[in-house]
PDB file of N, CA, C and O in Angstrom:
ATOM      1  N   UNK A   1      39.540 173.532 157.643  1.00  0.00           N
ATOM      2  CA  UNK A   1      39.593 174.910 158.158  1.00  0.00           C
ATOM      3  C   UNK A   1      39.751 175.906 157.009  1.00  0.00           C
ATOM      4  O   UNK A   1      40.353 175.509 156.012  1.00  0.00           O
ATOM      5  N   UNK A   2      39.262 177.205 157.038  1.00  0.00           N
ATOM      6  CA  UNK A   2      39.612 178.012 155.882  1.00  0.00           C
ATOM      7  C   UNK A   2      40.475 178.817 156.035  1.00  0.00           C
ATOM      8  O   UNK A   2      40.766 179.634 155.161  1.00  0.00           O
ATOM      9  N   UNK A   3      40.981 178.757 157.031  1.00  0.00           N
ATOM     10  CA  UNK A   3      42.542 179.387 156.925  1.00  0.00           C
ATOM     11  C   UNK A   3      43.853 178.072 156.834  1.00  0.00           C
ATOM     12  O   UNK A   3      45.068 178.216 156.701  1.00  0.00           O
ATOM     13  N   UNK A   4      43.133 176.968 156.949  1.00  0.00           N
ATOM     14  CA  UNK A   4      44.485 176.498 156.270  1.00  0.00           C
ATOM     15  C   UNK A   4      43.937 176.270 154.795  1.00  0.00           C
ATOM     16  O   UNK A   4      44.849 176.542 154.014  1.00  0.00           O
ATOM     17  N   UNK A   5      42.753 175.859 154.101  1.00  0.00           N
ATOM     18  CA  UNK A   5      42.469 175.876 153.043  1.00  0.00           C
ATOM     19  C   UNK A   5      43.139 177.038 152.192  1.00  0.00           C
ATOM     20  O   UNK A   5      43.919 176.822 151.264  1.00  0.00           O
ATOM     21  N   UNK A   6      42.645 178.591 152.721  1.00  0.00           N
ATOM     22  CA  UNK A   6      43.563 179.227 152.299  1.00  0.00           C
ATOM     23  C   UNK A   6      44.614 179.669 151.971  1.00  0.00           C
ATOM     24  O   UNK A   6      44.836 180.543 151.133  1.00  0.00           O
ATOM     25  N   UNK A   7      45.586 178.893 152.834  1.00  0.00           N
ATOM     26  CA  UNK A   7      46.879 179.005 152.616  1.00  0.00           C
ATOM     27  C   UNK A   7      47.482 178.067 151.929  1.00  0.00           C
ATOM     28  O   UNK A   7      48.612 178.135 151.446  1.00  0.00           O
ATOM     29  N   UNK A   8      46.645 177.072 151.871  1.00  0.00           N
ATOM     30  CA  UNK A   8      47.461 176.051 150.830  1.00  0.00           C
ATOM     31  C   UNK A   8      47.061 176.084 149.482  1.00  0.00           C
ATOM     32  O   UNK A   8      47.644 175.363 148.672  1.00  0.00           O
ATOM     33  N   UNK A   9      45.974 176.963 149.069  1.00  0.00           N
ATOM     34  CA  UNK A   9      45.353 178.210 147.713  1.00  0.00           C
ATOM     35  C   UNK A   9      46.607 178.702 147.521  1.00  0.00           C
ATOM     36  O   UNK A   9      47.259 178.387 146.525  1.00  0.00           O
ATOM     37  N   UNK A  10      47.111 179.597 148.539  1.00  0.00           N
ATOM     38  CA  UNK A  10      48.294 180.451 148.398  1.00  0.00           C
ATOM     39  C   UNK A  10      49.502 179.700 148.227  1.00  0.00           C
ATOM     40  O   UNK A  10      50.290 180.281 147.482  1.00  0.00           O
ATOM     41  N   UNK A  11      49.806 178.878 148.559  1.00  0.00           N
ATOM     42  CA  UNK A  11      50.797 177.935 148.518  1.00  0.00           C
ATOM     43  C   UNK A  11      51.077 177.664 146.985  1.00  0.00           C
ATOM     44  O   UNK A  11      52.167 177.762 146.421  1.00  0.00           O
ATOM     45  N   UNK A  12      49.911 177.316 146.451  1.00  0.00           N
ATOM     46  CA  UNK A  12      49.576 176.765 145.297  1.00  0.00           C
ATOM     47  C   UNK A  12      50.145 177.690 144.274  1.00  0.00           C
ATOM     48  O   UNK A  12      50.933 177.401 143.375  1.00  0.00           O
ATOM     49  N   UNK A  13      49.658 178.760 144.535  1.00  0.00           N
ATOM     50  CA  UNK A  13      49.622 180.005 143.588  1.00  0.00           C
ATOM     51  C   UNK A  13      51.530 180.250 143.382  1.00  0.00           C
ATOM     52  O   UNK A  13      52.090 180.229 142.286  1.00  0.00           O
ATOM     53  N   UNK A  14      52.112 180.430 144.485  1.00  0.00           N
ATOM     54  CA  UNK A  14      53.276 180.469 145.009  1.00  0.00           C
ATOM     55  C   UNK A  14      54.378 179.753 144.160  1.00  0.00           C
ATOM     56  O   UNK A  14      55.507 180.168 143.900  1.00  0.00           O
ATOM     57  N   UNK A  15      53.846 178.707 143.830  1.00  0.00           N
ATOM     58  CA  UNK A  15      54.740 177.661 143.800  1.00  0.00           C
ATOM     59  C   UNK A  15      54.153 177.454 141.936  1.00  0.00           C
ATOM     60  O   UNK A  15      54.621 176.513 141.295  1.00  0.00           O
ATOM     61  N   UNK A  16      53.589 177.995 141.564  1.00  0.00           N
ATOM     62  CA  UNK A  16      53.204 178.000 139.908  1.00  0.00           C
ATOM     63  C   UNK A  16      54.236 179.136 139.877  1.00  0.00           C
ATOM     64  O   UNK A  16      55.280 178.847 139.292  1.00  0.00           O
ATOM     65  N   UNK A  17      54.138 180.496 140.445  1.00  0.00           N
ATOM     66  CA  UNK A  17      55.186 181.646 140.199  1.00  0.00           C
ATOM     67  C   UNK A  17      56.142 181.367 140.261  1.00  0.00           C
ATOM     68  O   UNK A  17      56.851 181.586 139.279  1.00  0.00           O
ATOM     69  N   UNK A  18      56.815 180.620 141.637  1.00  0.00           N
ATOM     70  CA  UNK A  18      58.283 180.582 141.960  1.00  0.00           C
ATOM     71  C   UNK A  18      58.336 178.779 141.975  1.00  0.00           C
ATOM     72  O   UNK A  18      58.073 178.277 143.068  1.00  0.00           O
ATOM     73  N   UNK A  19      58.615 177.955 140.985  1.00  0.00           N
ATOM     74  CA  UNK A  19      58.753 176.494 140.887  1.00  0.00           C
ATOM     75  C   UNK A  19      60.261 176.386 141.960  1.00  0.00           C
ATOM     76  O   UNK A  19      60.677 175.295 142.349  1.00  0.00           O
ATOM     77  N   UNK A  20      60.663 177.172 142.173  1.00  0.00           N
ATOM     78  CA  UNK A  20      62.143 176.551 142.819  1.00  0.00           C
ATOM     79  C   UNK A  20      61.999 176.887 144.184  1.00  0.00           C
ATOM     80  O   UNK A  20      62.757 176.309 144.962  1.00  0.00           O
ATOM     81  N   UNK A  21      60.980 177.905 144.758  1.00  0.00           N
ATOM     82  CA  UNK A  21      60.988 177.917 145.747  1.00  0.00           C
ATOM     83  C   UNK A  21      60.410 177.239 146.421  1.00  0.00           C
ATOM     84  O   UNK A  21      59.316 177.796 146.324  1.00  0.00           O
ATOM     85  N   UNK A  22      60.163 176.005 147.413  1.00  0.00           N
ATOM     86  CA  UNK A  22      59.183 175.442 147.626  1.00  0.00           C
ATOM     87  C   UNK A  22      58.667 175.266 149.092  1.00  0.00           C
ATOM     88  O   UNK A  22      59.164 174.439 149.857  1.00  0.00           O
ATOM     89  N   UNK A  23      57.241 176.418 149.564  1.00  0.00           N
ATOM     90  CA  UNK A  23      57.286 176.929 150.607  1.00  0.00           C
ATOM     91  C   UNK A  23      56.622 175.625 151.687  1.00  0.00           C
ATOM     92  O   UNK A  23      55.738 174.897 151.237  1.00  0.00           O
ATOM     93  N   UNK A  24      57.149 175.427 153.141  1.00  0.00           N
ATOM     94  CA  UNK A  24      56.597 174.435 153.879  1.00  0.00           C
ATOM     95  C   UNK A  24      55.168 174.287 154.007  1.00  0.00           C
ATOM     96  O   UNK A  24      54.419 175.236 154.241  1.00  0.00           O
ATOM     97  N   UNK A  25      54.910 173.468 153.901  1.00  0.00           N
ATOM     98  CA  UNK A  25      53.040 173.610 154.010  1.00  0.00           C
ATOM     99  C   UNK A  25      51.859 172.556 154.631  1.00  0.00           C
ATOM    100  O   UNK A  25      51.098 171.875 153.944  1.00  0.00           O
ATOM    101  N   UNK A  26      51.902 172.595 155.849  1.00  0.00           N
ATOM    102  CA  UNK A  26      51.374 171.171 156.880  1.00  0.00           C
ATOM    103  C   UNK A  26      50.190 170.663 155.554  1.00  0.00           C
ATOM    104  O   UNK A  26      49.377 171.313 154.897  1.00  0.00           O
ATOM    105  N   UNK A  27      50.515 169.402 155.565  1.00  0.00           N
ATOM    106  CA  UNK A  27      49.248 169.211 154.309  1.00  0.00           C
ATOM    107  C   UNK A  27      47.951 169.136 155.054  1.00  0.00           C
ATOM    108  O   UNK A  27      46.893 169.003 154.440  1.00  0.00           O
TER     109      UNK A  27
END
């Protein structure tokens, strides 16, 4: 799907910025 594709892009991005935060993300 490309909205979950997308969000796990964003996820990605997320989690290079904030390493400690680590957001839930249905794989």
């Amino acid at each position: 799907e490309k909205g979950r594709s997308r969000l796990v892009r964003w996820a990605a991005r997320f989690d290079e910025k904030f390493p400690d935060l680590k957001p839930c993300v249905p794989a």
